[in-house]
C-alpha positions in Angstrom: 0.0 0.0 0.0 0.9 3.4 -0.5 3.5 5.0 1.8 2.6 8.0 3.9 5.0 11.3 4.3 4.5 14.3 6.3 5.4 17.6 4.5 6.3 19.3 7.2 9.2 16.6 8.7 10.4 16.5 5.0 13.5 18.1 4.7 14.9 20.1 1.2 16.4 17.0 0.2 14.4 14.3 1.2 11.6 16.7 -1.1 14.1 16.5 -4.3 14.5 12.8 -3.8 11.0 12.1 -3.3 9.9 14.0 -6.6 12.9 11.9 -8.3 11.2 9.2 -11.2 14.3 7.0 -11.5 14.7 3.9 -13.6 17.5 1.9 -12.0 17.7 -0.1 -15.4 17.8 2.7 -17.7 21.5 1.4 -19.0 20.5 -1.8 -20.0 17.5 -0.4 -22.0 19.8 1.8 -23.2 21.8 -0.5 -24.6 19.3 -2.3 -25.9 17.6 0.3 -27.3 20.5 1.5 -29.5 21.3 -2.4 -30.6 17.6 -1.9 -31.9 18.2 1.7 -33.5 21.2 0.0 -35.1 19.8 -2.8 -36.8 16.7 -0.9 -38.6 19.5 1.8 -39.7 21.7 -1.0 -41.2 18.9 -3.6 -42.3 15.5 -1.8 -42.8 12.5 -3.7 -43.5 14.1 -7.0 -42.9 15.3 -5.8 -39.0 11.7 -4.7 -38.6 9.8 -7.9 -39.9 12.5 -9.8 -37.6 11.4 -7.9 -34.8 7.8 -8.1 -35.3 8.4 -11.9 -35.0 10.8 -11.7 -32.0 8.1 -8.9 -29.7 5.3 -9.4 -31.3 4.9 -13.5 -32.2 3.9 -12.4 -35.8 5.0 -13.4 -39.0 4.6 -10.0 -41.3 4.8 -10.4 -45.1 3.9 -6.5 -45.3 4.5 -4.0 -42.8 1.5 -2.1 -43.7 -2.2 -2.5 -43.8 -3.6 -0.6 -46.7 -6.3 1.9 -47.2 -8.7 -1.2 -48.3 -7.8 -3.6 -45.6 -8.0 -0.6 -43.2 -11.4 0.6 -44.4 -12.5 -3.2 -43.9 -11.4 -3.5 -40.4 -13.0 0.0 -39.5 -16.1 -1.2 -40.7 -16.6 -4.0 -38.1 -16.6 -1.5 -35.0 -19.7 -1.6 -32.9 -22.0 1.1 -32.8 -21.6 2.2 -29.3 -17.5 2.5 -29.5 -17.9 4.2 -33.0 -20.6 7.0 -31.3 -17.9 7.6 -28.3 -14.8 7.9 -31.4 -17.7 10.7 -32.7 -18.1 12.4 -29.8 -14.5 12.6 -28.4 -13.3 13.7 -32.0 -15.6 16.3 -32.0 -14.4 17.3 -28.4 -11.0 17.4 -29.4 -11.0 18.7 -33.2 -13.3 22.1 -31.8 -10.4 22.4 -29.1 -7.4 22.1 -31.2 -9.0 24.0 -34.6 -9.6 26.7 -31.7 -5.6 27.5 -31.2 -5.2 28.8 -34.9 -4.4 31.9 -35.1 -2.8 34.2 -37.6 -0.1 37.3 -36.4 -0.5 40.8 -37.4 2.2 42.5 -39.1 4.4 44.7 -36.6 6.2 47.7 -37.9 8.8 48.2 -35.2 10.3 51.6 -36.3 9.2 54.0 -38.9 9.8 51.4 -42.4 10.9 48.3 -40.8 7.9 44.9 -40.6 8.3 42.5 -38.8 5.8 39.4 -38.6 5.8 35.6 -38.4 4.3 33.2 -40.4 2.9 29.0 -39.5 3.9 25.9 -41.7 2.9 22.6 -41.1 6.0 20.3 -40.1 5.8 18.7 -43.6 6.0 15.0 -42.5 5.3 13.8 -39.3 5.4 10.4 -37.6 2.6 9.5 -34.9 3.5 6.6 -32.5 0.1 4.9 -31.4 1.2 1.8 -28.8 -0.4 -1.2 -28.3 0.8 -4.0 -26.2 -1.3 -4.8 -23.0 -3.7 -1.8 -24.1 -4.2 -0.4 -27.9 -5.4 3.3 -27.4 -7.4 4.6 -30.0 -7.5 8.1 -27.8 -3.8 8.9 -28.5 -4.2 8.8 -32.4 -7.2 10.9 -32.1 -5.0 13.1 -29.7 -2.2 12.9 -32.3 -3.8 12.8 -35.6 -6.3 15.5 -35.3 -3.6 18.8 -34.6 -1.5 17.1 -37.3 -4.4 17.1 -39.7 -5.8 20.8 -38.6 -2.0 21.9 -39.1 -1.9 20.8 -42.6 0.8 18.3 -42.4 1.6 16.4 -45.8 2.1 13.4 -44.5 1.3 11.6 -41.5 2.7 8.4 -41.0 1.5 6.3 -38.3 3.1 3.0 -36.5 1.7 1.0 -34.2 2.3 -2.4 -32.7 0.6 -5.3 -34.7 -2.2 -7.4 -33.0 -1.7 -11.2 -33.0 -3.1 -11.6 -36.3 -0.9 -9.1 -37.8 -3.4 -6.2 -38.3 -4.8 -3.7 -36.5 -8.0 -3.9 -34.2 -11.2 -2.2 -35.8 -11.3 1.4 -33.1 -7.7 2.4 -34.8 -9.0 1.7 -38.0 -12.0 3.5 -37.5 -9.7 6.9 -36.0 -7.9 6.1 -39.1 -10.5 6.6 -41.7 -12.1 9.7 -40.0 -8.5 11.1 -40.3 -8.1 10.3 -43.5 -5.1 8.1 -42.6 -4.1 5.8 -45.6 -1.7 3.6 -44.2 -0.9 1.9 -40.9 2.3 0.7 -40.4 2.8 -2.5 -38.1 5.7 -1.3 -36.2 5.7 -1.0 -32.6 8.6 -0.7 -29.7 12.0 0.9 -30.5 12.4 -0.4 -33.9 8.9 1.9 -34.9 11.2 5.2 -33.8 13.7 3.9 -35.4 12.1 3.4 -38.9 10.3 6.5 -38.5 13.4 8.7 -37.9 16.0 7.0 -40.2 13.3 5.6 -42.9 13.4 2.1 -45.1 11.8 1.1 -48.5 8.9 1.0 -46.3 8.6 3.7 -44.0 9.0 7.0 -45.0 11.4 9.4 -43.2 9.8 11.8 -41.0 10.8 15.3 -39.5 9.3 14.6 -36.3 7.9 11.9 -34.3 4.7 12.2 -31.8 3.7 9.6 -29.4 3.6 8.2 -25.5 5.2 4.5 -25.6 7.0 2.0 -23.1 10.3 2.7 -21.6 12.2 1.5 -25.1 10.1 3.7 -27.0 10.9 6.4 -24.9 14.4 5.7 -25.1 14.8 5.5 -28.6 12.9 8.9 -29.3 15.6 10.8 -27.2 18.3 8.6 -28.9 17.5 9.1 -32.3 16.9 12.9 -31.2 20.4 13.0 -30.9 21.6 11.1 -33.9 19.5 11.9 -36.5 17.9 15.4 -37.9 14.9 14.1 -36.4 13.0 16.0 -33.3 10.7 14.5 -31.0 7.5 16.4 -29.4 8.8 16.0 -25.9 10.9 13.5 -23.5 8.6 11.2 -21.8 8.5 8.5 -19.1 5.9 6.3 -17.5 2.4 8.1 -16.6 1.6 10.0 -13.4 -0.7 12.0 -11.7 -1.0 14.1 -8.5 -4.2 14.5 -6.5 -4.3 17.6 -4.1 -7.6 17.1 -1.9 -8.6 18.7 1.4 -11.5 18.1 3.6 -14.2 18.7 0.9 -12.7 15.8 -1.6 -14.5 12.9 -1.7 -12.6 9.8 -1.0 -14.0 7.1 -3.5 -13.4 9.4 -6.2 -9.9 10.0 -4.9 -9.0 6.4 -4.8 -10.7 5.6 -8.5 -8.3 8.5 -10.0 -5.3 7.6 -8.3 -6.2 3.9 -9.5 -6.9 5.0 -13.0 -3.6 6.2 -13.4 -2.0 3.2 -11.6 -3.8 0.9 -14.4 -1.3 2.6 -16.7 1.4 0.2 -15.8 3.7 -1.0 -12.6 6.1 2.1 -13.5 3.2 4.1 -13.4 2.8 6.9 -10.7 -0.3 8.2 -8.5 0.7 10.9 -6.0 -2.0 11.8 -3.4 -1.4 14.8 -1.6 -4.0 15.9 1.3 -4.6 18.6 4.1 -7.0 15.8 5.8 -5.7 12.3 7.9 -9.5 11.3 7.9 -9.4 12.3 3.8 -6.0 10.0 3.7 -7.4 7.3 6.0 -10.8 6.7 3.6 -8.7 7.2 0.2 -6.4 3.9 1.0 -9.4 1.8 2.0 -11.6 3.0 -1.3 -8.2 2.1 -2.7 -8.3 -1.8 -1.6 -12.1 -1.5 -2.3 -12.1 -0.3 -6.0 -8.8 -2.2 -6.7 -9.9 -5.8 -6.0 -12.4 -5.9 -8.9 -10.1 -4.4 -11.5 -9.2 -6.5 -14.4 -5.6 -5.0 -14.4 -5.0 -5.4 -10.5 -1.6 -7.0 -10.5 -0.5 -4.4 -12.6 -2.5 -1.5 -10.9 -1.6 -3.1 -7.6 2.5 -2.8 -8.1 1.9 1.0 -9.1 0.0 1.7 -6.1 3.3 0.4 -4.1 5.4 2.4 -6.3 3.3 5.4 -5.2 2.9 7.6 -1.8 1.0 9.9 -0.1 2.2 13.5 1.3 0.5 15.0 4.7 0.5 19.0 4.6 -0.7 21.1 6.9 -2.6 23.3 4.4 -3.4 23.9 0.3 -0.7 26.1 0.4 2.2 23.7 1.1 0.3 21.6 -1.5 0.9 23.4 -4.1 4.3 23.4 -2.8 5.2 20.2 -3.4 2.5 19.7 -6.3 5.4 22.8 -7.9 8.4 20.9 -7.2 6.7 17.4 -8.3 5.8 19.3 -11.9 3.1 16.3 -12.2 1.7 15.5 -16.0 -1.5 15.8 -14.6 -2.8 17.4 -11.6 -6.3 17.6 -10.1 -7.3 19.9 -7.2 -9.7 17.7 -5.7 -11.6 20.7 -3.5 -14.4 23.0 -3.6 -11.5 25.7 -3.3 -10.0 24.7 -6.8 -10.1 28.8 -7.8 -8.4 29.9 -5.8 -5.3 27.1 -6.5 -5.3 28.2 -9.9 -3.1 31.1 -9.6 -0.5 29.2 -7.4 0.0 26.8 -10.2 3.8 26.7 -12.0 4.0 23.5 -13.3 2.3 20.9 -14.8 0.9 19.1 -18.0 -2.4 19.3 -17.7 -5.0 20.4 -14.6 -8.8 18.8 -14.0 -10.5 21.4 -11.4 -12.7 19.8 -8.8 -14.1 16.8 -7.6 -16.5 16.4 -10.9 -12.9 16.1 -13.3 -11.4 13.2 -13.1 -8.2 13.1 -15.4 -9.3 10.0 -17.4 -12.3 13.1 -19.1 -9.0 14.4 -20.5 -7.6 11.0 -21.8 -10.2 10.5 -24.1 -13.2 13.6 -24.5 -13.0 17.1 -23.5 -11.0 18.2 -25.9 -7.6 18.7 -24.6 -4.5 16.5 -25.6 -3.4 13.2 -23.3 -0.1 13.7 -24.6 1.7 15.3 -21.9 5.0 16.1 -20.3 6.2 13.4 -17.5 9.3 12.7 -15.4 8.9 16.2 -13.8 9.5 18.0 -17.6 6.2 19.5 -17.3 9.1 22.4 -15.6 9.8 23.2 -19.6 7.6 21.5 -21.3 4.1 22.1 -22.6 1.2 18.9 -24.0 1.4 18.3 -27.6 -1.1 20.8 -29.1 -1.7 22.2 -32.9 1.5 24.4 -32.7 3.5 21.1 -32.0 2.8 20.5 -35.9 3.7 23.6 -37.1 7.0 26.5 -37.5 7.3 29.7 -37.2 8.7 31.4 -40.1 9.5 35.4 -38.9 9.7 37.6 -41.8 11.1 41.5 -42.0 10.7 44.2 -45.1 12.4 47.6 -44.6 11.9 50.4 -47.1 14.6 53.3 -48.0 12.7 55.2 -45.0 13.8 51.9 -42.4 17.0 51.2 -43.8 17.8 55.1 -42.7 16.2 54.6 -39.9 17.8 51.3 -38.8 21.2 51.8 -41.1 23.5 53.4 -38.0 22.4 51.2 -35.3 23.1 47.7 -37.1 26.5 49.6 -38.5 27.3 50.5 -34.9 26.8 47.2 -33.1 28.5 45.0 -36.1 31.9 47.0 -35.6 31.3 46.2 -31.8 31.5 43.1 -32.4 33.9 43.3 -35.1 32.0 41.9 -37.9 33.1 44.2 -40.8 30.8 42.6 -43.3 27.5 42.7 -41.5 28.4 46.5 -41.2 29.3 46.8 -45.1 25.5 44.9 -46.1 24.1 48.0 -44.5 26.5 50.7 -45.5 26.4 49.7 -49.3 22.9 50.1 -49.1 22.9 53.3 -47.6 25.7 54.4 -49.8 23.3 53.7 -52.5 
């Protein structure tokens, strides 16, 4: 069961080290992961149809499932999963189309315009995993920005099922998207196809996409080996309840628990101003967690995780600060007046009506978040992570006189002769 910590007997340290996500096995995976990188770089399609085999237990005579075969599979989904796929698409398309926006034109002196511009990231890769759970949400999360941005070419990977396809709620994202092609890549060798391309798999500029410890590895390998970026480093899932006296205890215990589900790495952090909240969360916890079909798994996070006493909301947000949690919800009637006091983290659910799982699948915000305590410089994946920013400048013969002696002055203080010449030719003219 979860361990309990007073804030207030804490020291500076003992805070650091408690808000610390380490792997101890990071090296080996390392290691592995870069044998893995290696192999799809040298050998290509036949490294990745090897792999398939060796992770996955199938045999793959193509790597990808076709527009056809996809449209087929997507036409088997039930009506009830297909409404909800509606409904959170909907959600999620009106909030991303919603962050477009287009920059005036600034003239900053008397001649001189300056403005920026957006272009879509040309060719993007999306990562949807698979494995112990196949989550249509994240390509919805991932493919609808890169569609509203305009991206020419989305390609998407994600781990084969046993039968070597995909199941029918990805193919039905897929279609709605107006997704093509499915690759059936998943782990470290998908990054790896994705970043360095092979006959198959197109090279891509940047890669999307929430994955396992190797897939997490590989992105920030191959984001240091190859001209291709990554939308943000990325670890297991977490979250961070702050509740006080007017929380409610079952719903405490089924959010922390619906992050633990996530995996054994996974992390649920309750932090509360209440011993009798604290004292009701844990026995919801062993309530709600004996009927869930994931409870060895959910039960291994839950000993991973811990709970923090504080004397107030104040010292909440506190630690909640130095934690930097992907998500956070403020489990109290007092949520307001938190939000002010809030420096970092990926994404916030106000109130004891929000649970975070509304945000993994149907408001409208994206699930792909920063973890490992990098929500500190890192925002969620949203439609600018799909696009550039071009910045453009005109100046007339009334801003280069205007401008001319100032860039002529501070290129000879720095002793760059020729910057100064572009400018005095010009004004010589």
């Amino acid at each position: 069961m979860m361990k309990i910590y007073s804030y207030k007997e804490l020291t500076e340290l003992e805070i650091t080290n408690l808000c610390l996500r380490q792997l101890e096995d990071d090296s080996s995976i390392l290691d592995r992961v870069t044998q893995i990188v290696e192999q799809v770089k040298m050998r290509g399609d036949a490294a990745l149809i090897d792999y398939a085999q060796q992770f996955d237990q199938v045999a793959l005579t193509e790597l990808y499932l076709s527009e056809a075969e996809i449209e087929r599979i997507a036409a088997t989904i039930p009506a009830a999963e297909k409404a909800a796929i509606d409904t959170a698409y909907a959600n999620i398309w009106a909030f991303h189309a919603a962050q477009a926006n287009t920059e005036d034109k600034l003239e900053t002196m008397p001649g001189v315009t300056c403005w920026r511009e957006s272009r879509p990231i040309s060719r993007v890769g999306l990562y949807i995993p698979g494995g112990s759970a196949v989550l249509p949400s994240t390509f919805l999360m991932l493919g609808i920005p890169a569609v509203l941005a305009g991206c020419k070419e989305i390609v998407v990977c994600s781990p084969p099922q046993k039968d070597g396809k995909t199941n029918c709620y990805l193919a039905y994202c897929a279609v709605k998207l107006g997704i093509k092609r499915i690759y059936m890549i998943g782990g470290a060798q998908a990054v790896a196809a994705m970043a360095y391309g092979t006959a198959s798999v197109p090279k891509v500029y940047k890669i999307f996409g929430p994955g396992n410890r190797y897939v997490t590895q590989a992105k920030q390998l191959i984001q240091s080996s190859s001209m291709t970026a990554i939308d943000m480093p990325a670890g297991p899932s977490e979250v961070l309840v702050i509740a006080d006296e007017t929380a409610n205890p079952a719903f405490i215990a089924s959010d922390l628990l619906a992050q633990a589900e996530h995996g054994a790495d996974s992390q649920a952090i309750l932090v509360a101003t209440s011993s009798e909240i604290v004292a009701e969360t844990l026995k919801q916890i062993e309530v709600q967690l004996a009927v869930l079909p994931r409870k060895e798994v959910t039960e291994k996070a839950i000993a991973n995780s811990y709970v923090v006493q504080v004397d107030n909301l104040e010292q909440a947000m506190q630690f909640s600060n130095e934690y930097a949690p992907e998500h956070l919800i403020l489990a109290s009637s007092r949520f307001e007046q938190l939000i002010p006091l809030i420096e970092h983290a990926g994404s916030v659910f106000l109130g004891n009506l929000t649970p975070e799982s509304a945000g993994d699948y149907a408001s409208g915000t994206n699930h792909t978040l920063p973890t490992s305590g990098f929500a500190k410089a890192y925002s969620g994946v949203s439609l600018d992570s799909f696009l550039k920013k071009i910045t453009f400048q005109h100046i007339t013969t009334q801003g280069l006189a205007n401008i001319g002696s100032t860039v002529e002055v501070l290129a000879a203080a720095e002793g760059l002769q020729a910057h100064k010449n572009a400018i005095t030719i010009r004004l010589k003219s």
